[in-house]
Structures are given as C-alpha cells and as structure tokens.
ZADO-410271 format. One record per residue: residue number from 1; residue in one letter; x, y, z of N, C-alpha, C in turn. Coordinates in nm, 4 decimals. Example, Ala and Ser with C-alpha at 12.3 -4.5 7.8 and 13.67 -1.06 7.14 Angstrom:
<recs>
1; A; 1.3190; -0.5690; 0.7800; 1.2300; -0.4500; 0.7800; 1.3200; -0.3300; 0.7800;
2; S; 1.2850; -0.2250; 0.7080; 1.3670; -0.1060; 0.7140; 1.2900; 0.0030; 0.7870;
</recs>
This chain:
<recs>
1; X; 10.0157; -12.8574; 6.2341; 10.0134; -12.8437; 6.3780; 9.9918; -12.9829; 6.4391;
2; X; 10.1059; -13.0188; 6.5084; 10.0810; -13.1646; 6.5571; 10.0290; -13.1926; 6.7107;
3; X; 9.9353; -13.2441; 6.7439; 9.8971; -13.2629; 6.8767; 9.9631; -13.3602; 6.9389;
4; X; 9.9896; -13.3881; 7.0783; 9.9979; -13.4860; 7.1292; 9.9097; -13.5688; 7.1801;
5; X; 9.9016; -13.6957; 7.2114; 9.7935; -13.7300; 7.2763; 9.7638; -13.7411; 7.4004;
6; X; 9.8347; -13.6527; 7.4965; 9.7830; -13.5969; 7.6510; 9.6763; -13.5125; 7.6441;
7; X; 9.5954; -13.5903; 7.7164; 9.4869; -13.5026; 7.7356; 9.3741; -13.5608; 7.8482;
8; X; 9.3221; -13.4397; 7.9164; 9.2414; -13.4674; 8.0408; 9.0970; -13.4498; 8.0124;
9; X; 9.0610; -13.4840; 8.0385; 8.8585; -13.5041; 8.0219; 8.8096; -13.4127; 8.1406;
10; X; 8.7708; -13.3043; 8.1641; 8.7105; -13.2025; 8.2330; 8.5640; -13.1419; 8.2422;
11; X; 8.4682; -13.2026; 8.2378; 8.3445; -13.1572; 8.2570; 8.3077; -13.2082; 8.0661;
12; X; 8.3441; -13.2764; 8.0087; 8.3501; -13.3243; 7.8818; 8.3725; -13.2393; 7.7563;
13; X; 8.5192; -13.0989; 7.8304; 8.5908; -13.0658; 7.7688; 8.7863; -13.1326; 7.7693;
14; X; 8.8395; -13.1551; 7.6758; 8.9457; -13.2223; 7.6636; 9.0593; -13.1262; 7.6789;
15; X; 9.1281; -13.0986; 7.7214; 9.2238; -13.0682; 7.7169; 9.3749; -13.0885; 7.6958;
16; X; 9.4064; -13.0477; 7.6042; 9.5664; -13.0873; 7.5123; 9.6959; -13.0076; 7.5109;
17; X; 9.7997; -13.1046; 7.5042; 9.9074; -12.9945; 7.4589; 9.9687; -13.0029; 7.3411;
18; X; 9.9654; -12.8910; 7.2947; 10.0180; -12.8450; 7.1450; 10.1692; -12.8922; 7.1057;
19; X; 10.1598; -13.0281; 7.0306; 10.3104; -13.0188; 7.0548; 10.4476; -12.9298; 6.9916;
20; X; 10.3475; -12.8826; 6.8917; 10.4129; -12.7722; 6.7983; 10.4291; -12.6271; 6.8495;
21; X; 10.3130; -12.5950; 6.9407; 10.3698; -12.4838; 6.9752; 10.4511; -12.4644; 7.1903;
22; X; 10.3887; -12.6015; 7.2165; 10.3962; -12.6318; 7.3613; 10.2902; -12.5239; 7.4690;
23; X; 10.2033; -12.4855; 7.4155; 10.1042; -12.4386; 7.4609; 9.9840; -12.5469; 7.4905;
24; X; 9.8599; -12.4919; 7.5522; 9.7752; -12.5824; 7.6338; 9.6755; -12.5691; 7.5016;
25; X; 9.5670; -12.6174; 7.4874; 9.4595; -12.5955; 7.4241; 9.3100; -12.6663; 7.4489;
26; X; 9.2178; -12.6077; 7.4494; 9.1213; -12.6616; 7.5145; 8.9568; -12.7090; 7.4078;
27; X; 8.9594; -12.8170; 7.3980; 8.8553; -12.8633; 7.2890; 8.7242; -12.8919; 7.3672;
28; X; 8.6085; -12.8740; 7.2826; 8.4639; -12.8999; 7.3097; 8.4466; -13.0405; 7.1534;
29; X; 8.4266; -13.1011; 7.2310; 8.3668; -13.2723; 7.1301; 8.4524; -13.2104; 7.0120;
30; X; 8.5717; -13.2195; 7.0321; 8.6857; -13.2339; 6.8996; 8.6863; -13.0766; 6.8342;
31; X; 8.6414; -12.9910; 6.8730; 8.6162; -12.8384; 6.8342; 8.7418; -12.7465; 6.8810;
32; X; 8.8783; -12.7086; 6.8648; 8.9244; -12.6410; 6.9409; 8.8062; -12.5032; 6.9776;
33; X; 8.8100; -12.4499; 7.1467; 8.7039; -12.3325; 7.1505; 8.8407; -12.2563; 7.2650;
34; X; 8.8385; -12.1788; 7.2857; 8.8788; -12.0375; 7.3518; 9.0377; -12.0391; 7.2471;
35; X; 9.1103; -11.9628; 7.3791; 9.2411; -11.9553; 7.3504; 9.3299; -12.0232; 7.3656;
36; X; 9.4487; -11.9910; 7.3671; 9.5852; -12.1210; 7.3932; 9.6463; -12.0480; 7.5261;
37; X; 9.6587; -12.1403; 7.6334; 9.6749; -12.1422; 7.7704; 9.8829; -12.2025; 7.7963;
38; X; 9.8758; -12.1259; 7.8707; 10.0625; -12.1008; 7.8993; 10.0919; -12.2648; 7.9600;
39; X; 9.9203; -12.2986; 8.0836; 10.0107; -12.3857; 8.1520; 9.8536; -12.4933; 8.1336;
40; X; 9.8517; -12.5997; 8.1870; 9.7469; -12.6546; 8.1794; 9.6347; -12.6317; 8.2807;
41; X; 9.6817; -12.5657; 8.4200; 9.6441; -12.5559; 8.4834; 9.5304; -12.4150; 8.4805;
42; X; 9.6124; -12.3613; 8.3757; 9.5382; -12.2372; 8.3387; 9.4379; -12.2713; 8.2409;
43; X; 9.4151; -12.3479; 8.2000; 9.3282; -12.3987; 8.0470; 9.2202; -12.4981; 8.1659;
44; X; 9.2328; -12.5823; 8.2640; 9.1281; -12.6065; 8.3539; 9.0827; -12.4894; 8.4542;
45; X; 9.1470; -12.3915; 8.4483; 9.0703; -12.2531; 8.5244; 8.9524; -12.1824; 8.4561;
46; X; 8.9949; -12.2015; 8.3541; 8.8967; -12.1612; 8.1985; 8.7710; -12.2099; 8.2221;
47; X; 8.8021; -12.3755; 8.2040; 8.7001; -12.4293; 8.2237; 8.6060; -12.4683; 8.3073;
48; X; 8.6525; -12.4595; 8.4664; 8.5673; -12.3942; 8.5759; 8.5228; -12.2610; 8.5315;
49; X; 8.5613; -12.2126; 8.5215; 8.4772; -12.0740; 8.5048; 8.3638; -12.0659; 8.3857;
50; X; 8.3635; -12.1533; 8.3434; 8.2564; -12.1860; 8.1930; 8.1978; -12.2862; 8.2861;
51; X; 8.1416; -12.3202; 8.4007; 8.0514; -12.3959; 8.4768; 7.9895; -12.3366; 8.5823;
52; X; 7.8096; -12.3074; 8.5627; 7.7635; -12.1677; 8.6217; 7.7726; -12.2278; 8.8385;
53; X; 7.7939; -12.3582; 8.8372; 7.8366; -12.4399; 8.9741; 7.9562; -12.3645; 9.0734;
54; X; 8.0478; -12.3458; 8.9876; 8.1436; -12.2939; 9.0222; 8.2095; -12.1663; 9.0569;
55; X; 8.1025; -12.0317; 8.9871; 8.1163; -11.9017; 8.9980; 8.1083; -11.8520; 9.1420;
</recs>
C-alpha cells in the first residue's frame, strides 16, 4: 500500500491520501486510526468531531 506524501496537520492528526487505493486516511503520530474517507474534506470532519471544542 503506497502513500503519498500529501498530507495536512489538523489538531496533530495527519491526514493522507492513499495512493493505492485514492481514498483519504487519517493518522494519529504515524498510527493509521478510524476509517478511509471518500474525500478529504470528509476525513477533517472526522476530526472536528474528535475535538470536545467543537461539538
């Protein structure tokens, strides 16, 4: 599974795109954690919502 190296820094979760499958994916300090996200925008919705600031 090859990554690319796009990726956004979000509350000091990273966010990537899969270049193998072209899906989003969302890492904690190098950990992939949830699921694989359609768009990126959906993989930073995630991660607002995992910030109790924002609910």
């Amino acid at each position: 599974m090859e990554e690319t190296h796009l990726a956004e820094n979000l509350y000091g979760y990273a966010v990537r795109r899969n270049a193998a499958t072209g899906r989003w994916e969302v890492f904690w300090k190098e950990k992939k954690i949830g699921e694989d996200f359609a768009s990126q925008a959906e993989a930073e919705e995630w991660i607002d919502d995992q910030m109790p600031l924002n609910r």
